[in-house]
C-alpha angles and dihedrals in degrees: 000000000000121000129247127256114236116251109262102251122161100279103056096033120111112241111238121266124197100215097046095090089062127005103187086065098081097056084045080050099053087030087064094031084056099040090048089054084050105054082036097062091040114024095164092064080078117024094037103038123176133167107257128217110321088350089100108022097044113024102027101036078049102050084070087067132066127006124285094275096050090048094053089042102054117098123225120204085345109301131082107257100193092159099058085034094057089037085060095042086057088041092058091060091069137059118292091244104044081047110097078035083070098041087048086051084049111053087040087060 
């Protein structure tokens, strides 16, 4: 024979909390409070994109030439840079100029 749960009364009831239902919401909660903070303080970083610095000239225009393993194995002012390589790769699926829109998208997430 089992035995028997006790009745939920008050005093052994949970309070309710309003992230138990879903835990991850509240880092989905701070993630688009921060993003928002972020395109608020600076707007034109999506509406007006534009490739900044070697972002164009070097990674976009290079990702045009070699295959994906000698892009991601060139060097660039001496050091490996995987993070703007693979940002330009995913910048070369779109449209040139929604591009730097998507660059922009990417390093404010």
């Amino acid at each position: 024979m089992t035995a028997a749960r006790p009745p939920l009364t008050r005093s052994n009831a949970r309070p309710l909390d309003l992230w138990s239902w879903a835990p991850w919401a509240r880092h989905l909660a701070i993630f688009v409070a921060g993003f928002a903070v972020l395109v608020l303080r600076r707007p034109e970083t999506l509406t007006r994109a534009e490739f900044w610095n070697e972002d164009g000239q070097v990674f976009y225009i290079g990702s045009y030439f070699g295959s994906a393993v000698d892009q991601f194995s060139r060097s660039y002012a001496g050091y490996l840079h995987a993070v703007p390589r693979l940002v330009a790769a995913l910048e070369r699926l779109v449209d040139v100029s929604i591009a730097p829109l998507v660059g922009n998208a990417i390093a404010l997430l």
